[in-house]
N, C-alpha and C positions, 0 to 999 in steps of 0.2 A: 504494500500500500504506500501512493505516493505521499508523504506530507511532504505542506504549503509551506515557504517561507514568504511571508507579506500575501504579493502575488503572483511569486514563479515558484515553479518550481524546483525539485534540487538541483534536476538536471538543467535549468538556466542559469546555475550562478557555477563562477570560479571554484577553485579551490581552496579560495580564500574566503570567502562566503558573498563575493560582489557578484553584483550579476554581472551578465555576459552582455557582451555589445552586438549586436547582427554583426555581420561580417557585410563589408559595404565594397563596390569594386566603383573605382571610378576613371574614367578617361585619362587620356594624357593632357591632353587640352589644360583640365580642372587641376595636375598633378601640376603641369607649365605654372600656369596661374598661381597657385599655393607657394609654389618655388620662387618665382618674381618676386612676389608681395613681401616674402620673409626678406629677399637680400637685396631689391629695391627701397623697401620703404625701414630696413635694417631694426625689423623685428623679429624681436626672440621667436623662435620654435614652440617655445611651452606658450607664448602667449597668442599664438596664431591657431596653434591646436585646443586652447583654449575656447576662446574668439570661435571658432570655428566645427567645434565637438569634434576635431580629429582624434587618431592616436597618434604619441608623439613618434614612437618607433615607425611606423609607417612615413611619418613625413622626414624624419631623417634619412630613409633610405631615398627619398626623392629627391631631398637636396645634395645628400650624396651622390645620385645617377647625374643629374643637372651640372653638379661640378667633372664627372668623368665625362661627360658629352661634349663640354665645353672647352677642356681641357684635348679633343680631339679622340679618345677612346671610346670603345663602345659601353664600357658600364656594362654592371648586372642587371638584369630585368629586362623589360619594355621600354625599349627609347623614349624620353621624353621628348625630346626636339625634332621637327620635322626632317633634319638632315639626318638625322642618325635613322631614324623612321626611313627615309630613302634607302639609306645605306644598308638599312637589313634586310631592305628587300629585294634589292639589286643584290645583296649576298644568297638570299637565298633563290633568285631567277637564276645568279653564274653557278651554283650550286647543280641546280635542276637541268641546267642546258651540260654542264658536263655530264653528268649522268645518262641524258641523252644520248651524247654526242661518243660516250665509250660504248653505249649499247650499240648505235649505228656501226663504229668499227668493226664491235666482235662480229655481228651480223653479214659483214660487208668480207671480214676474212671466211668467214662460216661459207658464204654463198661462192667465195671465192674457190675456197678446195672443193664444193660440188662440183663446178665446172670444168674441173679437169681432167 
């Protein structure tokens, strides 16, 4: 039998006894924007995640992508900036056309020794 704590249940709070947050997924756009506002307008993290009902570990790791983006590397994660956005896609098209383009080989040596 379940018991109530307030009005969740056990299985909605931590193991700390806080409840649980939904798990929220948000754009890069919104991620962009988050990441500006802290190191444009040179507010704290905690007071933005605040401000804003973030978690602060999540928006650390975006300011941290932001800073590897910019700095010219592709960072962990999902690109926040449209260049890097570009660029993993173009990695993963040259990715795809090789793959291609050894399958055509082997194909092309394959049909090759038929014919002889």
């Amino acid at each position: 039998m379940d018991t109530l704590i307030g009005t969740f249940s056990h299985e909605d709070r931590n193991k700390h006894g806080r409840k649980k947050r939904a798990r929220r997924a948000f754009d890069a756009a919104f991620k962009l924007q988050v990441v500006r506002t802290i190191r444009e307008q040179g507010l704290s993290i905690s007071q933005v995640c605040r401000d804003m009902n973030l978690g602060e570990s999540a928006v650390r790791r975006w300011v941290e992508q932001y800073e590897e983006e910019s700095a010219g590397r592709p960072g962990v994660g999902k690109p926040l900036t449209s260049e890097q956005q570009r660029i993993r896609q173009l990695e993963t098209e040259n990715r795809q056309l090789k793959s291609d383009n050894d399958l055509l080989k082997k194909a092309s040596a394959f049909f090759a020794r038929e014919l002889k």
